[in-house]
ZADO-1210 file (C-alpha; in nm, 4 decimals, padded with zeros to 6 digits):
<atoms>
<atom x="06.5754" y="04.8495" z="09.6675" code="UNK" pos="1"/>
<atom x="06.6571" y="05.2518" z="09.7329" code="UNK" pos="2"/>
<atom x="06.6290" y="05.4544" z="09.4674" code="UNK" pos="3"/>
<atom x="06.9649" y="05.6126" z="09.3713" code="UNK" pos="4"/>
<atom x="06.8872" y="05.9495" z="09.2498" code="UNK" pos="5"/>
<atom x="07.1307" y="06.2395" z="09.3150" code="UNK" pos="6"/>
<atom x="07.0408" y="06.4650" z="09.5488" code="UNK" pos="7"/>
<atom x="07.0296" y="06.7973" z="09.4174" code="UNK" pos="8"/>
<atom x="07.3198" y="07.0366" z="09.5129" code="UNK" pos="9"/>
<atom x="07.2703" y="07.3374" z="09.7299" code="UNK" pos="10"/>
<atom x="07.4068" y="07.7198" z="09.6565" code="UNK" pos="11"/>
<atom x="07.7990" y="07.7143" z="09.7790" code="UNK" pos="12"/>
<atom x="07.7543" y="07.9853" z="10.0394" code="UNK" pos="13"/>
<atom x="08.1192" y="08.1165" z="09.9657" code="UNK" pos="14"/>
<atom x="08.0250" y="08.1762" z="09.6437" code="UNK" pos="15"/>
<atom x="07.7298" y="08.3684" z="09.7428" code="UNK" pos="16"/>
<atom x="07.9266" y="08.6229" z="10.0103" code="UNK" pos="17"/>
<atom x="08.1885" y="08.6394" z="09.7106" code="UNK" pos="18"/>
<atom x="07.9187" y="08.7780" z="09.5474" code="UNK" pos="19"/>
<atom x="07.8057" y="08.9907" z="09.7458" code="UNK" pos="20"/>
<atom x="08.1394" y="09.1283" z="09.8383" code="UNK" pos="21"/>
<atom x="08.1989" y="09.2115" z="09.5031" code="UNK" pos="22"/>
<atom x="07.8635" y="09.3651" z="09.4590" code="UNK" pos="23"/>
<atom x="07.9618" y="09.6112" z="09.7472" code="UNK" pos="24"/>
<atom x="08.2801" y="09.6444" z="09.6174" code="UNK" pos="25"/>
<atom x="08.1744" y="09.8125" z="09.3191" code="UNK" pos="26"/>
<atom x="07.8903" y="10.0025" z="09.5086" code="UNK" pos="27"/>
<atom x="08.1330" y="10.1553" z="09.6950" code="UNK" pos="28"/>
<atom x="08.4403" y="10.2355" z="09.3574" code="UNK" pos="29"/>
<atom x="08.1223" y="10.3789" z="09.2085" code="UNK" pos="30"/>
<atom x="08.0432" y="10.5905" z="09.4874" code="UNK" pos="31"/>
<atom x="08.3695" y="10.6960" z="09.5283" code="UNK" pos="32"/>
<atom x="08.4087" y="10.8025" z="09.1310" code="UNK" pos="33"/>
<atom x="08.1015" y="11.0155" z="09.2274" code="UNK" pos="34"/>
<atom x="08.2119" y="11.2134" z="09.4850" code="UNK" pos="35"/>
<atom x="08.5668" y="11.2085" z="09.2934" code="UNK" pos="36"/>
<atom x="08.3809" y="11.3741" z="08.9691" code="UNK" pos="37"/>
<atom x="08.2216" y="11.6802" z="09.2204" code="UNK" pos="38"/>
<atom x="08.5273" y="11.7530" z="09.3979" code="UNK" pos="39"/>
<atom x="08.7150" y="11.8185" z="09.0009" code="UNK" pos="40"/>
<atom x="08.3582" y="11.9635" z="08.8685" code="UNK" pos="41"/>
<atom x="08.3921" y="12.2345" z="09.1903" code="UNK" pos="42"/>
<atom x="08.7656" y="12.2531" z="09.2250" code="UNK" pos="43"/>
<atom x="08.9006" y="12.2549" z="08.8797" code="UNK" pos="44"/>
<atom x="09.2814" y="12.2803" z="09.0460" code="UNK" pos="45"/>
<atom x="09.2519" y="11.9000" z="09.2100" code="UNK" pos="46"/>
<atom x="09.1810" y="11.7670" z="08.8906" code="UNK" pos="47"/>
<atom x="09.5723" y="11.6939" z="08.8646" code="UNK" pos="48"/>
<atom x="09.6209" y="11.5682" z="09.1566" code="UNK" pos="49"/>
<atom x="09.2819" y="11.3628" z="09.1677" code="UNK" pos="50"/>
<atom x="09.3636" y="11.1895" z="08.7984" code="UNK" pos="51"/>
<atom x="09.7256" y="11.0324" z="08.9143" code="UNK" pos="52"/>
<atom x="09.5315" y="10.9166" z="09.2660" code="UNK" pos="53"/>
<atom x="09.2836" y="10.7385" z="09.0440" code="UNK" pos="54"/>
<atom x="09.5524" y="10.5842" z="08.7983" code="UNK" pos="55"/>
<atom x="09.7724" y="10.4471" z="09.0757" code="UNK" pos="56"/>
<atom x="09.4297" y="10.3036" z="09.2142" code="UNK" pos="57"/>
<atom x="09.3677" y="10.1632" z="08.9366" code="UNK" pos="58"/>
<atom x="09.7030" y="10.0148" z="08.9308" code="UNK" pos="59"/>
<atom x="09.6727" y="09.8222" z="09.2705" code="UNK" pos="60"/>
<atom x="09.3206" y="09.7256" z="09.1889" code="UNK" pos="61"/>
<atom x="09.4549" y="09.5567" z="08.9172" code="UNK" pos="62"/>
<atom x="09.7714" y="09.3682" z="09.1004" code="UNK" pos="63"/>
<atom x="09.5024" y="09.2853" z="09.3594" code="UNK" pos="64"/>
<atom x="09.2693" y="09.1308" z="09.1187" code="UNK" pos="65"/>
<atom x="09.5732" y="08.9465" z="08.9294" code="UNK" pos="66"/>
<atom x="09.6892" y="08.7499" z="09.2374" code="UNK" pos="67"/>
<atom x="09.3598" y="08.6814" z="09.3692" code="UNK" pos="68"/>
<atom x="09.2554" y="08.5283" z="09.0220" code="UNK" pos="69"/>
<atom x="09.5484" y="08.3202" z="08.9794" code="UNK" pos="70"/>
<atom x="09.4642" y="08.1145" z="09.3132" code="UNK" pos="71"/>
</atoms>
């Protein structure tokens, strides 16, 4: 007679390029705030300008997040 064991489970790979994705994502949001923070540090003037561009960002960043979380 076989022996029944269960056979162990491998690594979902869309989990993995989720991941991943995500890890990029926030690679790239964080490079972005970088180069954001020069611009305002040398141009004083954009920092207006620059502050609502991040809020409304930050605004679809958010509705995206919301309907991908509530698949």
């Amino acid at each position: 007679m076989k022996d029944n064991k269960p056979v162990p489970s491998r690594p979902n790979r869309d989990l993995n390029v989720l991941a991943l994705l995500g890890l990029v994502a926030i690679l790239v949001i964080l490079m972005i705030s970088g180069i954001a923070m020069y611009v305002v540090y040398q141009h004083p003037a954009l920092a207006q300008p620059l502050t609502v561009a991040a809020g409304v960002a930050a605004a679809l960043l958010t509705a995206v997040g919301l309907t991908l979380t509530r698949r």
